[in-house]
N, C-alpha and C positions, 0 to 999 in steps of 0.2 A: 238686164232690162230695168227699165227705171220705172218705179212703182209711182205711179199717179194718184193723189190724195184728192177727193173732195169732199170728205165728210170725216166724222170719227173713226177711228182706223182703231178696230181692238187685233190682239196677238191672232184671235180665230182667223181672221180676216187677212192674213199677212199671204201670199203667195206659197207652196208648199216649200221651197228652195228659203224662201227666207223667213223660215220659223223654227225662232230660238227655241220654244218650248218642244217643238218635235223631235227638232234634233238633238235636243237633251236627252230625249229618250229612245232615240234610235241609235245614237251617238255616241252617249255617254256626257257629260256635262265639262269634260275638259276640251272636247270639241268643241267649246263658244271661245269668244273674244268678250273683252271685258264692256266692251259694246254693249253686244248679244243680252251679257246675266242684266246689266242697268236695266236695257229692255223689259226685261224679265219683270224686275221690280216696277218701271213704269205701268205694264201690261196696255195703257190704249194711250193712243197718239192724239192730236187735233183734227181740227178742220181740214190744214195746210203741211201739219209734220207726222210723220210715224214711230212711233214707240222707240225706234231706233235711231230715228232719227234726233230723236229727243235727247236720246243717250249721248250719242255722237258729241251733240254740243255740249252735254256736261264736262264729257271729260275731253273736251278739245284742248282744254289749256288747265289740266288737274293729272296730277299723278292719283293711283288707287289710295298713297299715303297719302293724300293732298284733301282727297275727299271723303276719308277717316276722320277729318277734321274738320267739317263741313255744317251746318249749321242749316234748320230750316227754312230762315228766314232768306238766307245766299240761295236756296236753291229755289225759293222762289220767285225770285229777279229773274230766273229764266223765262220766256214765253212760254207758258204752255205745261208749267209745274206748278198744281196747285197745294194746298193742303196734306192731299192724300197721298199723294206721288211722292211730294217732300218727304213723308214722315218713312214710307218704305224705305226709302234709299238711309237715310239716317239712323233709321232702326236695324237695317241691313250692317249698316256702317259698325254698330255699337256692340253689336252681335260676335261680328270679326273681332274685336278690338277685345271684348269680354274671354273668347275664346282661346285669343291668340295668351292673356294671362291666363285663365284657368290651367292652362298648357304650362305654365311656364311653374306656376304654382306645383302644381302637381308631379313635374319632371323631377329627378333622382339629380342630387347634389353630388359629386364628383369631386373627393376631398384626399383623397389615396389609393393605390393600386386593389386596397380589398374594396373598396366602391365598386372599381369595373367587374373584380372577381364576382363580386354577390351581383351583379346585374347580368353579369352574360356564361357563368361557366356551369348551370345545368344546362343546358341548350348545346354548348360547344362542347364540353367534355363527350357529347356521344356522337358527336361528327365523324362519320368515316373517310372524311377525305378534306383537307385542308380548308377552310375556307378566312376569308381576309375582311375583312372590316374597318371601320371607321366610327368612331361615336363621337358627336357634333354636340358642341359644349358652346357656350354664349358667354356674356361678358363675367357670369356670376358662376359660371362652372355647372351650370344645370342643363342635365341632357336635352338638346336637340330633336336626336334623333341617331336611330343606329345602322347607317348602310352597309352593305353586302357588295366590297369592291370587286371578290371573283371568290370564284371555285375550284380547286384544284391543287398544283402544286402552287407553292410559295416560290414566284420569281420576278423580275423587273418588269415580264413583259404580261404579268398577269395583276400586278398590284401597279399599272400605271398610274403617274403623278394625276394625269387628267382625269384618270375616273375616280380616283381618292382625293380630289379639290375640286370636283366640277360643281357636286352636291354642298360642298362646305361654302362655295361662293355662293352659290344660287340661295341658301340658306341661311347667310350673311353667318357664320359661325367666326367665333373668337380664338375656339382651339380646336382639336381634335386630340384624342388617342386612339391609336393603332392597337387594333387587335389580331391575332388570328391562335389557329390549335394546332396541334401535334398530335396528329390521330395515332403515331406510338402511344402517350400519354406523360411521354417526357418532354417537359418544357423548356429544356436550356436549348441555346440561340444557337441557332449552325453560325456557320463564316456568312452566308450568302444572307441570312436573317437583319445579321449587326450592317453588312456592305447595305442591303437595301435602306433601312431605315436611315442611316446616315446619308443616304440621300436625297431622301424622301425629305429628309431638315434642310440641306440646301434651299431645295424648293419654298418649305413652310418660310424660310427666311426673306424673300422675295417675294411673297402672296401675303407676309405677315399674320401667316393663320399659324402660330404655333403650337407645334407636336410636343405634349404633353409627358405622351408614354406612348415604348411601345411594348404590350401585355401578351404574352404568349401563354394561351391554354393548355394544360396537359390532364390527364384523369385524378381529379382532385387536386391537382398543384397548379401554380401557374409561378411564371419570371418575368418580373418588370426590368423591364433596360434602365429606367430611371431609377429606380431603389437601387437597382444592382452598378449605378457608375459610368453605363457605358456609353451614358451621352448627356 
C-alpha cells in the first residue's frame, strides 16, 4: 500500500510494516536493506517524500563504496537533504571507513605456520571432534577472519569448496589457510587429508583466492603441508 505524504513524515509516523526503527528491534538489524539503515540516518522525510524515500534516491545510482566517498556538499544537491541529514550520512559514512582500518590495524599478521599455531591451537588442541576452518587473509597477510567450515569427520563432503570460498568471496579475501585438528592429538596428514587439500587448490586456482597452508592441529604439535613440501 502506498503511503500518502502531506506534511513532514518523521520514522514515528511511518506505518507499523514500514518501520525500520522497529524492525531493527524486533528483527534484528540485518533484517533492513541498506534503504531502510539511510533511512535510519535521515530519520524525517518532507512535505512530498518519506525518510525512505529519501534514501531510495541516494543510493539509486551509488554503490555503499560510492557513498563512503561522498561528500556533504553532493548530498545536498539532493531535494530534501539539508545540513543535518548530510552530516549523518557522512559521519555514518567515516565511522565504517575508521572501523573498517582499526580492524585491519589490529588483526594478527600471518607470516609463518607458528602465526596460525599461536592464534588458533589453545582453542583447537581441546576439540573432541574434528573441526575444519578457514582463516581469511587480505592483500597484506592480516587476518580477516576465522570461519568454522564444518564439524566432524574431515571429508569432501563436509569441507565443501562452496562453504570454504563462499565467505572468502563475500569477504573479498586475497588468501586463505586451511586449518583443522586431530582430536588423537597426532597431526600427520592421512591420505584423504593431503587428496582433499590438493583439491581444494584446484579450485583456489580458478577463484584466484590462494591457499596458503594447510595447518593440521594435534595436542601441542601441529604439521604444515607448506613447510612440510606437500604442495
Amino acid at each position: 500500500m502506498e503511503l500518502k505524504v502531506n506534511k513532514h513524515v518523521t520514522m514515528k509516523e511511518y506505518p507499523s510494516e514500514s518501520k525500520p526503527i522497529e524492525r531493527m528491534f524486533t528483527r534484528g538489524v540485518n533484517s533492513l536493506n541498506n534503504n531502510e539503515i539511510i533511512a535510519i540516518l535521515i530519520n524525517s522525510g518532507t512535505r512530498t517524500k518519506t525518510a525512505l524515500q529519501l534514501a531510495t534516491e541516494i543510493l539509486s545510482n551509488k554503490s555503499l563504496n560510492e557513498l563512503k566517498e561522498i561528500t556533504p556538499e553532493e548530498l545536498k544537491q539532493k531535494d530534501g537533504i539539508g545540513d543535518v541529514k548530510a552530516a549523518r550520512i557522512v559521519a555514518a559514512m567515516e565511522l565504517a571507513k575508521r572501523l573498517k582500518n582499526e580492524k585491519i590495524e589490529e588483526s594478527p599478521y600471518i607470516s609463518c605456520p607458528q602465526d596460525v599455531v599461536d592464534l588458533v591451537m589453545e582453542d583447537m588442541k581441546t576439540y573432541d571432534r574434528e573441526h575444519f576452518k578457514a582463516i581469511l587473509l587480505n592483500t597484506k597477510n592480516k587476518v580477516l577472519g576465522i570461519e568454522t567450515i564444518s564439524i566432524g569427520n574431515l571429508n569432501s563432503s563436509l569441507a565443501h569448496p562452496r562453504e570454504i570460498y563462499k565467505n572468502a568471496i563475500k569477504r573479498s579475501a586475497a588468501s586463505i589457510i586451511l586449518i583443522h585438528n586431530h582430536p588423537s592429538g597426532d597431526p600427520e596428514p592421512s591420505r584423504e587429508d593431503i587428496y582433499l587439500t590438493k583439491e581444494l587448490i584446484k579450485v583456489s586456482e580458478i577463484l584466484k583466492i590462494k591457499i596458503f597452508d594447510h595447518v593440521i592441529i594435534g595436542n601441542g604439535r601441529y604439521f604444515s603441508m607448506k613447510e612440510n613440501n606437500i604442495f
